[in-house]
N, C-alpha and C positions, 0 to 999 in steps of 0.2 A: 504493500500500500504506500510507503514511506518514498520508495524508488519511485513509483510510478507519480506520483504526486508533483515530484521533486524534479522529474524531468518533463513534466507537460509546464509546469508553473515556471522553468529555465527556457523551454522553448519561447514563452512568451514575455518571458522577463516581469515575472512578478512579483517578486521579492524584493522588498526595500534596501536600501543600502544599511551598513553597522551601525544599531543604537535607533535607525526608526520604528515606528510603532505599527503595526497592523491590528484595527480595529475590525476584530471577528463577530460578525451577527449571527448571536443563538438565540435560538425558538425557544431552546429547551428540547427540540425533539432527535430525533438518531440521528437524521445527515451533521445539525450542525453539533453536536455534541461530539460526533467523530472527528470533523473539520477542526475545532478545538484541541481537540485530542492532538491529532496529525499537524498541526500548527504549534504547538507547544515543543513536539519533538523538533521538529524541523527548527524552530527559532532558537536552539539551544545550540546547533551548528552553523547557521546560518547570521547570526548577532544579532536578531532583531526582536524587538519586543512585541508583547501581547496584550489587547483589552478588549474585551467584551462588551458590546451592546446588544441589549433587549428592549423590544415596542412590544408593548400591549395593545393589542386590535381592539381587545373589547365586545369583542365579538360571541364569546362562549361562556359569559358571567363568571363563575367560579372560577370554570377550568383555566380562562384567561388568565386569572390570579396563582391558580395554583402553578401555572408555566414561569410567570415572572420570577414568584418565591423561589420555587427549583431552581434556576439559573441563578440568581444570587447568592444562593445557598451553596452551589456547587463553584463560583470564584471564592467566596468566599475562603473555600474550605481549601483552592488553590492558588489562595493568596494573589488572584485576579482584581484589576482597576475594572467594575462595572455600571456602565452607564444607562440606567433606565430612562425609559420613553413610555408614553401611548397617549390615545385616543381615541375616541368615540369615533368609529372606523361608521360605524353603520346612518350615524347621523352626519356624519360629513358627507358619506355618498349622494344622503337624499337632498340635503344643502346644496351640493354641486352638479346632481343629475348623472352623475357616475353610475356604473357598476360597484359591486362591495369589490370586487377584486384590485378592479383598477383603482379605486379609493383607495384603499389596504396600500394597496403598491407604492404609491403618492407618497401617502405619509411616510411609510417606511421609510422609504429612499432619501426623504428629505430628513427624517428623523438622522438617519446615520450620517447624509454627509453634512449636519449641525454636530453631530457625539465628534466627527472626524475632525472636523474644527476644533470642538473646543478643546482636544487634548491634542491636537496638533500630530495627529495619527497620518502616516503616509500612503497607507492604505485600506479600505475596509475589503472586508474577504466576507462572503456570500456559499453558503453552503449545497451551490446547481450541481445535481449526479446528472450521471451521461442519462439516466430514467428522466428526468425533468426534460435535458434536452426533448428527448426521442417525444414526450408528450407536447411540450410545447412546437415541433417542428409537424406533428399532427394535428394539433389545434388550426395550426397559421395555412395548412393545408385546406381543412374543412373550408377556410373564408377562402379561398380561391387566392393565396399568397405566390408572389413569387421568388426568383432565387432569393431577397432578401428574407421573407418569410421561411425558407425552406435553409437559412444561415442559420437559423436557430437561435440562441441563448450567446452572444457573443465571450469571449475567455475573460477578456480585456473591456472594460469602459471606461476610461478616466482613471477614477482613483481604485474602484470598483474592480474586482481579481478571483475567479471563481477556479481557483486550485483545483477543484474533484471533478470538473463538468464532464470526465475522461471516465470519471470511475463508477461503476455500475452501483445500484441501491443493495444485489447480491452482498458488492463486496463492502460495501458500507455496513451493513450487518454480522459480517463474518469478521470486521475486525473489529466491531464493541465489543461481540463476544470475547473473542479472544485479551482485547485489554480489561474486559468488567467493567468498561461503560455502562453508567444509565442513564436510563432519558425518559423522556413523556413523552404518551400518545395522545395526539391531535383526535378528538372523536369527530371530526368532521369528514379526515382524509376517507370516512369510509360510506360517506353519504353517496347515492348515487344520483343524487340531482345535479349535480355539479358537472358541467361538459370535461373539466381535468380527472373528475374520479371514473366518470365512463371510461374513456378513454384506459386510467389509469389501470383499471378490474378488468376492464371488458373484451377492450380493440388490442391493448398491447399482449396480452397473453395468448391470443389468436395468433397475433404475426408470430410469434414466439416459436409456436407452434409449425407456422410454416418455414421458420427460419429461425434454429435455436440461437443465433447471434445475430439477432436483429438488430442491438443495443450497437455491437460493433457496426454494423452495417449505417446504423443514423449517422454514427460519428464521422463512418468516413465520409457520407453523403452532405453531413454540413459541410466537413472542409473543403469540399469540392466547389460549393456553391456558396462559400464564403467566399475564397476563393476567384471565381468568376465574379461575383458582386465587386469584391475590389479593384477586377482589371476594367469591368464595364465603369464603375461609377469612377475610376482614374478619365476612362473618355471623356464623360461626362463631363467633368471638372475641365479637360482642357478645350473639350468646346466653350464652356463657357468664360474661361479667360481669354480664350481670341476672340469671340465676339461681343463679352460685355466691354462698355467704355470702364464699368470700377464695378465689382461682385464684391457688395460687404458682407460677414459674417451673419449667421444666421441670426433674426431678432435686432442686429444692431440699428440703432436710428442714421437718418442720411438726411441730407437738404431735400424738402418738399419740389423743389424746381430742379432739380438733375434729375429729371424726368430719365436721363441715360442709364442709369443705372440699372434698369431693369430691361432694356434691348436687348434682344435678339434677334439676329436677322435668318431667314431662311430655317427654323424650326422644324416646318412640317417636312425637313425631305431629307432630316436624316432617319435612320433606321430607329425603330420605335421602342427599342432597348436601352438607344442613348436619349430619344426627345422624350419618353417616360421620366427618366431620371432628373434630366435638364429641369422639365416642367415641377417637377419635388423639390431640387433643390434652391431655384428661384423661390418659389412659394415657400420654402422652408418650412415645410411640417409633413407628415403623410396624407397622400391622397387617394382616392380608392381609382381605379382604372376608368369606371365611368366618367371620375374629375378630369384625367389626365386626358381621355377622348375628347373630352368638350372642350376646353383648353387646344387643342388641337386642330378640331373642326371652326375655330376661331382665327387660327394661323391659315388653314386652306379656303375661309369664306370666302377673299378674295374684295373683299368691303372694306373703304375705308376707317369705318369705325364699325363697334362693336362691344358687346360686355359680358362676361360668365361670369355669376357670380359664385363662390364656396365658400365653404367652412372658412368665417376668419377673413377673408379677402375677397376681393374682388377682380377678375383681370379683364383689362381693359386692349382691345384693338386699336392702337393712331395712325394710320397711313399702313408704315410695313412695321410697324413697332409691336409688339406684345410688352404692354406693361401689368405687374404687378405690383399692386396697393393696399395696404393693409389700413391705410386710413383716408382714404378717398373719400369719405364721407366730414372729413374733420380739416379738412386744406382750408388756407383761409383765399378770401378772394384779393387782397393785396396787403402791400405792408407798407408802416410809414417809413419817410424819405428821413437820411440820416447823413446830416454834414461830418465832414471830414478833414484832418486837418494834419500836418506832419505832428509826428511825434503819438498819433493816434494809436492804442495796442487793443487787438480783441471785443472790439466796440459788437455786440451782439445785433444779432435779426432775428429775432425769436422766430416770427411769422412764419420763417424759411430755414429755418436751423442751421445759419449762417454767422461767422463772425469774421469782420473787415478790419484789418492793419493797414495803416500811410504811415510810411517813413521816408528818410530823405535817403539816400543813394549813387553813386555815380554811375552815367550807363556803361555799358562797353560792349565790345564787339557783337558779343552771343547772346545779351540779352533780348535782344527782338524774336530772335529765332529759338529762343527755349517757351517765353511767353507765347508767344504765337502758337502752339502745340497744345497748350494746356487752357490758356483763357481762364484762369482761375488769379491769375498775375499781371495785373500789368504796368507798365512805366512809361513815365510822362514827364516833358519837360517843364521844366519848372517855370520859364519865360513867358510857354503858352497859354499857360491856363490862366485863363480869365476869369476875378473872382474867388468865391468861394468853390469850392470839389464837394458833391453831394452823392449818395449812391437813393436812386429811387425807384422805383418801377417808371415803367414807360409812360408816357404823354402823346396827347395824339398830336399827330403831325411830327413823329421827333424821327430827325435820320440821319446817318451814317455816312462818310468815305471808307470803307473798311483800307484798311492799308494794305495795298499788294493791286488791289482791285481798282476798275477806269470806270467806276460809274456811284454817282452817290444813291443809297436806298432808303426808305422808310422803314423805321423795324419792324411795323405791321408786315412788308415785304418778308423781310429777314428774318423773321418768325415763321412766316410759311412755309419759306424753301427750307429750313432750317427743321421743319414738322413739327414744332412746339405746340399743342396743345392747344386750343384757345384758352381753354379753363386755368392754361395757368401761365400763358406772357404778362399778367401782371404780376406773377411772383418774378422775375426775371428779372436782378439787378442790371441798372443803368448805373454808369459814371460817368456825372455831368458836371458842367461849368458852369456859369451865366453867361457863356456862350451857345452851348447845347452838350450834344454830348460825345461824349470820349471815348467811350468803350461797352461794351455789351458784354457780363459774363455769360461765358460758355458759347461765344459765338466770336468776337475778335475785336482789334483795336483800330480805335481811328487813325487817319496818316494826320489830324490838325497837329497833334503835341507830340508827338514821336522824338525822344533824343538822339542824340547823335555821341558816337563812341564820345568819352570823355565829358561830354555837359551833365550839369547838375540835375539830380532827378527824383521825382515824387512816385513810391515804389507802393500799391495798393494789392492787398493781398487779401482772397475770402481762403478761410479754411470750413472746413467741417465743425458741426458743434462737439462731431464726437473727437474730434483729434483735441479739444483744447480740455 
């Protein structure tokens, strides 16, 4: 048990380095009392320390209680740091319109990576046999899952580390006995309302039957199609760094008006193993294959505009754009105008989740030609500008010589060719003078104040709200 443990948990590098903490969640019941067990030994050649966390679901009245007391009883008695948790698992479900499972699960997970906090634990360890796999890769089957479904139980999530997920529930039992472990029975696990205990009594002793190493057989079959998952969703990732203009992290906030951020061009004509993926990880969350169709049939309508709505979001058609928006309904319709002055730092745009720097600078050579590229930067000379420098949303009648370009335009123009949105060229700073204006973020600079290598110059800069 010790060897095998030792060399799936080295395959995947789960063991902290000397003097860190793994913080082991026990039920109280055989898998994790054994993971315990097998964790204690191993951290005694390994250098790494042990603690124990327990959640009370709450679920089983007494018995809930009597599982807590057990596990505290049993650090105690091994001179164990244990850190209790719970909660009213079943009134939180109805609170949040959850399932009890997926409730249960919530808390848990939040519960431990708070115990993993507060004792500054490097890792919590989870007590998944290759048995949980093999039912959870038949669960995600029933829903019509796929390779990722069919990945099962991951080894690795973050801080999260499931040492046994290799080791059958047989062998988990064969070596309590052998060390005189004990532990407490769940009277739930033997309910058969529950689609994991069907499965668990039912389905799996059948395959069993047709195949007395089924258990080995799942395991190979997740790594296969873990696997595959990883070299597909590798594509994935690098379609979508060549064609977004910036892919931020999942959840992270962005400026309401880089409307780019969420482009993609040409969607519907890759293969539907990578625009599935593409379409999830834009959205960032899971979608059922109906979402991802319709999503889809949006890219091939072949209409300038259009909208799907989902779970959470909303994704919108502009021209050849597919945008997604998770607050479409909360964009304001403009923001106020905000003067500007040298010496200016971080001055905010709430409106736009924007914030604008002027400071003084001298030009040179490559500043034209780096600014030009990004349009989030630009520089002026100091001579020209007339007035005060203000950054505002647009005006009507206000227009442009873009620098490079033989013809002056209207940004109403320049907004079109440009495919901006209607609903949001009034988020769309301007940098103006009391002359007109200077530059347009995210589209270019005027040739009126342009420096010339070596002349004095006024350098405006938007960043991100989340960069400051």
């Amino acid at each position: 048990m010790l060897k095998k443990v030792i060399k799936f948990a080295d395959e995947y590098e789960m063991f902290p380095a000397l003097g860190a903490v793994v913080l082991v969640a026990v039920s109280g019941g055989a898998d994790s009392m054994c993971l315990l067990d097998v964790l204690l030994e191993i951290s005694s050649e390994r250098g790494f320390r042990v603690a124990v966390a327990h959640y009370n679901h709450q679920l089983r009245g007494d018995e809930s209680d009597r599982d807590e007391a057990f596990v505290v009883r049993e650090c105690g008695a091994r001179g164990l740091e244990c850190v209790i948790g719970g909660a009213d698992v079943g009134a939180f479900a109805l609170e949040t319109g959850m399932g009890t499972e997926e409730a249960a699960r919530e808390l848990r997970y939040g519960f431990l990576h708070d115990a993993a906090r507060r004792i500054s634990a490097a890792r919590i360890a989870t007590a998944h046999t290759a048995d949980d796999l093999a039912e959870t890769v038949l669960m995600n089957l029933t829903r019509g899952a796929g390779t990722s479904g069919v990945s099962g139980i991951p080894p690795v999530r973050g801080k999260i580390i499931r040492p046994m997920l290799h080791v059958s529930r047989d062998e988990v039992m064969r070596y309590n006995v052998a060390q005189g472990i004990t532990f407490v029975e769940d009277s739930t696990n033997s309910q058969e309302d529950r689609t994991r205990n069907k499965i668990r009594h039912s389905v799996i002793p059948i395959l069993k039957e047709i195949n007395p190493k089924f258990t080995d057989a799942i395991i190979k079959a997740t790594q296969l199609s873990r696997n595959d998952e990883a070299y597909i969703s590798e594509q994935a990732n690098k379609i979508l760094n060549s064609q977004l203009s910036i892919l931020n992290s999942k959840g992270s906030p962005r400026p309401i008006i880089n409307y780019q951020l969420s482009i993609i061009n040409s969607i519907s004509s890759l293969p539907f193993a990578i625009s599935s993926r593409v379409i999830r990880k834009l959205c960032g969350m899971p979608l059922s294959y109906k979402h991802v169709k319709a999503v889809l049939r949006l890219c091939d309508s072949g209409r300038s505009s259009g909208c799907v709505s989902l779970p959470g979001i909303r994704v919108r058609r502009e021209f050849d754009r597919i945008v997604f928006d998770r607050e479409i309904d909360e964009v304001p319709s403009s923001f106020a105008p905000i003067y500007i002055q040298e010496g200016a730092e971080a001055i905010a745009i709430p409106e736009i989740g924007l914030y604008v720097s002027c400071k003084s600078t001298i030009s040179h050579d490559n500043n034209n030609v780096i600014f030009n590229e990004t349009f989030n930067t630009f520089l002026f000379h100091v001579e020209d500008i007339c007035g005060r420098m203000c950054v505002r949303p647009r005006c009507e009648g206000d227009k442009i010589r873009i620098l490079g370009k033989n013809c002056t335009k209207t940004l109403k123009k320049l907004f079109i060719e440009h495919r901006v949105p209607a609903a949001l060229r009034k988020l769309v700073p301007v940098i103006a003078d009391d002359q007109g204006v200077l530059a347009v973020y995210g589209i270019g600079t005027g040739n009126r104040a342009t420096p010339k290598p070596g002349e004095k110059a006024i350098l405006v800069e938007f960043t991100n709200a989340i960069e400051n």
